[in-house]
N, C-alpha and C positions, 0 to 999 in steps of 0.2 A: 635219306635225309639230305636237305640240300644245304650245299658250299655255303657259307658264310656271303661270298660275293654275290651268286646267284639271289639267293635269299633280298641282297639288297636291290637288287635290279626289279623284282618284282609288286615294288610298292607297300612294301612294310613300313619304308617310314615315314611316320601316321601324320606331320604335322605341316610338313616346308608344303611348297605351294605359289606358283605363278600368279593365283586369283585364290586369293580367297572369300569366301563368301560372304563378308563378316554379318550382315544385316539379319541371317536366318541365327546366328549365333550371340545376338549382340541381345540386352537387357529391352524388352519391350517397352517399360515405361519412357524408353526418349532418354534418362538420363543416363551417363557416362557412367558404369561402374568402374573403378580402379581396376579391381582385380581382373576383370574381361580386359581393358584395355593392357593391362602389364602382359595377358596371353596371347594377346591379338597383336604384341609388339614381338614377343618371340617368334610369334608363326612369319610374319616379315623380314624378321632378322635370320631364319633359318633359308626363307626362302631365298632372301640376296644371295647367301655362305652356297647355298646349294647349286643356284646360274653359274655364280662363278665357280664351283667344282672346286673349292675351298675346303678340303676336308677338316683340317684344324678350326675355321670356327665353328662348322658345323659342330663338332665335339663339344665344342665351348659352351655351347647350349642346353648340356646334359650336365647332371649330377654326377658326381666324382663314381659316385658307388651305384648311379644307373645301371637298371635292364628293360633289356628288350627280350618281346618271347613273338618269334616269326610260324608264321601260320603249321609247318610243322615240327616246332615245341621247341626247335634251336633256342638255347637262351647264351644271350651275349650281356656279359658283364664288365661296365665298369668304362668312363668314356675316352678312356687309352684304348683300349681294342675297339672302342666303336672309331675310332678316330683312325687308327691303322687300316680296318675294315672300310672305312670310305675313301682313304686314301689310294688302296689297291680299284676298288670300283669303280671311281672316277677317270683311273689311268686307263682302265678297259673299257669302262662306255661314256666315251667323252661329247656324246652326243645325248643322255641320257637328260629324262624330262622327269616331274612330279607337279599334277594337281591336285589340288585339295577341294573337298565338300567338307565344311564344317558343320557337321549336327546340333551341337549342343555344347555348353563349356559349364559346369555347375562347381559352386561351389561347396566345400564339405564343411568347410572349417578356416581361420581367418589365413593359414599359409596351404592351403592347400584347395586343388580342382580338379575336377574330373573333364577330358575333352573326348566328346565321342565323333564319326564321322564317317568319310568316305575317300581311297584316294585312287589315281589314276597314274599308271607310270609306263613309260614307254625307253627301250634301250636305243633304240633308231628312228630318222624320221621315215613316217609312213607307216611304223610300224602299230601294230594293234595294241592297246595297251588292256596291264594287267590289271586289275580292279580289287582291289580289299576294304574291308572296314577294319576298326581297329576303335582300343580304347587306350587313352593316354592320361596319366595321372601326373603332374606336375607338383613341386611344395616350391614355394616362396623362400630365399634365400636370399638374406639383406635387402633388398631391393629389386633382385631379380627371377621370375620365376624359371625354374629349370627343372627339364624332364624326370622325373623319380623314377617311372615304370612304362611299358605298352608294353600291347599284347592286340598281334594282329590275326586277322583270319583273312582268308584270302575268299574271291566274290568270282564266278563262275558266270562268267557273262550271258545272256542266253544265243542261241548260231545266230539269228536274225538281229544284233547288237553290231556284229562285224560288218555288218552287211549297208546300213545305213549313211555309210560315206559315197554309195551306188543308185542311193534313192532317188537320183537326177536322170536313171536312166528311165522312172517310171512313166507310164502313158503311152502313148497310140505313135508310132514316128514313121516316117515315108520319106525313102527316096526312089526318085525318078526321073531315067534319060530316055532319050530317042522311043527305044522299043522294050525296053525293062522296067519294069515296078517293086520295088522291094519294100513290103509293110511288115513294122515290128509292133507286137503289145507286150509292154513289162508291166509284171502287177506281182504281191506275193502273194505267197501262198496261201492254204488256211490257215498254219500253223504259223507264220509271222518268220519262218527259219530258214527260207530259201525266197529268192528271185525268181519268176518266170519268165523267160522273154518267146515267144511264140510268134516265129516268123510266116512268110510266103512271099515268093518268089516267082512274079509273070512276065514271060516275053513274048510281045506281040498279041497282046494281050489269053493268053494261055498259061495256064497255072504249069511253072517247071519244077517249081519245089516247095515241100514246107518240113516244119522239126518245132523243134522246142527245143530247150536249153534249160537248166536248172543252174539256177549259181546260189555256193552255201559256201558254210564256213568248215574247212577242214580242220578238227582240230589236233590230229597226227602231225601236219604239218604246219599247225598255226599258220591258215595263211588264205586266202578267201581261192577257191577253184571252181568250175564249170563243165559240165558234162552237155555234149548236145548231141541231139539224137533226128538225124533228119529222113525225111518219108524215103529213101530211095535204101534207107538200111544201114548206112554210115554213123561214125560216132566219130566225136570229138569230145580231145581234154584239154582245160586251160588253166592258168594259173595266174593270177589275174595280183600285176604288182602296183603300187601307185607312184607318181612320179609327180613332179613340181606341175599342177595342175591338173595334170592326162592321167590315165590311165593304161598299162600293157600289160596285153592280155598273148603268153604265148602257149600256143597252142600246138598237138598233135594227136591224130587218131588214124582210122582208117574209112575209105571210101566203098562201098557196097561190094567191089567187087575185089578189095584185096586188099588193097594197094596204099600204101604208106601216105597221107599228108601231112602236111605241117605250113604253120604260118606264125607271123608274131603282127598284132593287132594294137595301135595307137591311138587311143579316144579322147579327145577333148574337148569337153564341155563349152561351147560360143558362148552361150547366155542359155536362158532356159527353155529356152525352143528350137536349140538346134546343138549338135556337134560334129565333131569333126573325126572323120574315121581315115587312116593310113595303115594298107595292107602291106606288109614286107615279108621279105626270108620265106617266099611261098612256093613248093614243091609239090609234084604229086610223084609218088614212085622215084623213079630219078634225074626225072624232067624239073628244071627249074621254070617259074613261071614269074611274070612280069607284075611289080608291084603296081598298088593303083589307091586313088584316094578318091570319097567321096564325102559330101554333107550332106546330114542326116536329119532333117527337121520335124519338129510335133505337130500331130495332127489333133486341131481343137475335137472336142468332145461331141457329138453329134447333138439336136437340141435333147435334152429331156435325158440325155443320157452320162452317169455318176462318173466323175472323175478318177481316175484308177490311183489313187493319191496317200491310202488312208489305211497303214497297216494295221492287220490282224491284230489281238490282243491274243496272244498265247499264254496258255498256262503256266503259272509261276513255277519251279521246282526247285526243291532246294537246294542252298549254295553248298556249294561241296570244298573239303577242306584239301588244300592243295597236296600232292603224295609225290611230288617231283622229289 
């Protein structure tokens, strides 16, 4: 059963929101319904309480004798302990985010509505966030509407979801000095769940190497990693973290013939035809070896030939409820 705290870090709560959608949630006919606009002012009002990591109005927002039921069955009552419970959260992930997909907002009855949806929440930046649905039942109270009930389920993203902030690496790319060629193709796979990037490697014009690389999403370690397997017998492992525009990717395996490497890899996207690679902390055995940088540019599409652009559609499977 998860902590109360954790519980809140993983996007249970069903309603704050950076952006809200309102247009997919709003009355079709054009005109203003009350009752949508009084819910669509709490959802903004939670969302300010929420940036600023204001636990107390957060609570304000809930019904005296509010529950919450998190994806496994914790039920939290009453908006003194949701109030406390956001106050401990906030102090622990004070970097912590929450957005909102609004589905639908119905009403039942003239104090009372039903909101369905989707939300997205992350405890640091860069970090992958968690994805739930949920449904939240509001009643109207003098003039304001406030939460009665939710009950969330948590959303099972599928491995190729994690993977699509790396979609820049896809297409044909080339670099080339003096006497070396180095051509990369990234495309995914069938299944939509993993990265390909399938190198080769010529000097002097003579093939000295090629491999493949698989990049997926681990979910033991929540955290996107890469395997590469190259022609001489060698393997490498990476862990691939994001940073304020780049990407580091660090890496260690072994080389055909025994022998321990390691390196840590700096990519940043120039625009969308080129980036920029920086190799450091590069060792073989217990030789250190000299860092080095290159740019790496895309190689247009041959005529007549598809752009590697356009991922698979993978089979749906169903969301699984969370066991943390």
């Amino acid at each position: 059963m998860k902590s109360k705290v954790t519980w809140m870090g993983i996007g249970v709560l069903f309603f704050a929101a950076a952006i809200v959608h309102a247009q997919e949630a709003a009355p079709k006919s054009g005109a203003k319904d009350p009752a949508y606009e009084g819910i669509k002012s709490a959802v903004e009002a939670y969302a300010a309480a929420y940036n600023a990591h204001d636990a107390k109005a957060v609570a304000n927002l809930f019904a005296p004798d509010a529950e919450l039921v998190d994806s496994s069955g914790v039920v939290f009552h009453g908006k003194e302990d949701i109030r406390v419970e956001y106050e401990a959260f906030f102090n622990a992930h004070p970097k912590a985010t929450l957005s909102i997909h609004v589905a639908s907002v119905r009403m039942v009855g003239p104090s009372v509505a039903i909101e369905e949806g989707r939300t997205a929440s992350t405890l640091a930046e860069g970090a992958a966030p968690s994805l739930s649905r949920y449904v939240a039942i509001y009643f109207k109270v003098d003039d304001a509407w406030l939460l009665a009930s939710v009950r969330d389920e948590k959303i099972e993203p599928e491995p190729g979801q994690h993977l699509e902030k790396l979609d820049w690496l896809i297409g044909e790319w080339i670099e080339e000095s003096e006497d070396s060629r180095m051509e990369i193709k990234c495309y995914w796979d069938a299944s939509g769940s993993y990265l390909i990037r399938d190198f080769k490697i010529s000097i002097e014009g003579l093939l000295a190497s090629s491999g493949t690389e698989r990049i997926g999403w681990d979910p033991l370690k929540r955290q996107i990693r890469s395997w590469l397997f190259d022609s001489a017998g060698g393997h490498i492992e990476a862990e691939w973290i994001p940073g304020d525009g780049y990407w580091t990717a660090t890496a260690s395996g072994y080389r055909a013939d025994g022998q321990p490497t390691s390196a840590t890899y700096k990519m940043t996207p120039l625009r969308d035809d080129a980036y920029h690679m920086v190799a450091s902390n590069r060792r073989v055995g217990d030789d250190a070896l000299v860092d080095f940088e290159m740019t790496i540019v895309r190689q247009p599409p041959s005529p007549g030939e598809v752009p590697l652009l356009e991922k698979p559609v993978a089979e749906a499977t169903p969301a699984k409820a969370d066991k943390e």
